[in-house]
C-alpha positions as CSV (number, residue, x, y, z in Angstrom):
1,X,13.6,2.9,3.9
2,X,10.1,4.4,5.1
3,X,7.8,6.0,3.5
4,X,4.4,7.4,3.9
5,X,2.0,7.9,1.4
6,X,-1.6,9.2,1.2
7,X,-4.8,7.3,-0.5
8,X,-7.5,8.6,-2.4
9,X,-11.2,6.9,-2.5
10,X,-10.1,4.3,0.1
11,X,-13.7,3.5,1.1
12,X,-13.7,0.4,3.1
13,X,-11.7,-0.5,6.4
14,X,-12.0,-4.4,5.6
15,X,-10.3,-4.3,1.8
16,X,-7.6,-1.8,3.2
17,X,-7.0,-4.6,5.7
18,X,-6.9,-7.0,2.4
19,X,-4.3,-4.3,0.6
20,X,-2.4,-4.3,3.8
21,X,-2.0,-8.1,4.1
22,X,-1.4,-8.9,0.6
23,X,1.2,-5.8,-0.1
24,X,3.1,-7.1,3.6
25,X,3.8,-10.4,1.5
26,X,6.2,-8.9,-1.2
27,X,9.9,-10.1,-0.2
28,X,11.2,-6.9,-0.1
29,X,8.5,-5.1,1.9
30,X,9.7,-5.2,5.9
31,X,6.2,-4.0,7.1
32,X,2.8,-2.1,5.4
33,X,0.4,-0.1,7.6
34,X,-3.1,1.0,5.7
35,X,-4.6,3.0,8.1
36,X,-8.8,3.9,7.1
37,X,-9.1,6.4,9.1
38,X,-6.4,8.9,7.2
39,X,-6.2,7.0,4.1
40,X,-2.5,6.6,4.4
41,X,-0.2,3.8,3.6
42,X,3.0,3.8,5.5
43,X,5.5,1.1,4.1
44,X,9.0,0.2,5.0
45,X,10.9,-2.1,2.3
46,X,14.6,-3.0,2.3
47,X,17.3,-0.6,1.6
48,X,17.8,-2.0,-2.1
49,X,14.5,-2.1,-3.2
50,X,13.0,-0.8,-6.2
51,X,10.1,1.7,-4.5
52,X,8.8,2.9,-7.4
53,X,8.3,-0.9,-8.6
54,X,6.8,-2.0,-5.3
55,X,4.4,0.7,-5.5
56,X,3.2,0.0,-9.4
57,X,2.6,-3.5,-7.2
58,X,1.0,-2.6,-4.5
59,X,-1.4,-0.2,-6.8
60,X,-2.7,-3.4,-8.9
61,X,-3.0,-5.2,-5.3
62,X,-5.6,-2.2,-4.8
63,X,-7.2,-1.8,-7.6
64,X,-8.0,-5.6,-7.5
65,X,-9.9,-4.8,-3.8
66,X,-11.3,-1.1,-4.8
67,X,-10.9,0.0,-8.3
68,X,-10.6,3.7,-7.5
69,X,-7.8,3.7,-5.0
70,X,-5.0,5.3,-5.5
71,X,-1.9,5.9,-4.3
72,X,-0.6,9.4,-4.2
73,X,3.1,9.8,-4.9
């Protein structure tokens, strides 16, 4: 499953590279794509995953590079 989410007060290209990397690692995400320039996160993550779990993840992953980012669901 893909989705595509947008990301508010994303504010620098080198932690959304950080978010990207560290949110690629989780076993069940297949790829993560943090774009800068659009503030978006795409992320594909297996078929039986829990999204709404991997996101609550992936939002203390950002918060621990830029406290103010957030994912908009």
């Amino acid at each position: 499953m893909r989705k595509t989410f947008e990301l508010e007060n994303l504010e620098c290209a080198n932690c959304a590279a950080k978010m990207e990397r560290d949110i690629s690692a989780f076993p069940e995400v297949k790829k993560c794509t943090i774009t800068f320039m659009t503030s978006r996160m795409s992320i594909t993550v297996e078929d039986s995953a829990d999204l709404d779990d991997v996101l609550d993840r992936a939002q203390k992953i950002m918060k621990g590079y830029e406290k103010d980012c957030t994912i908009v669901r």
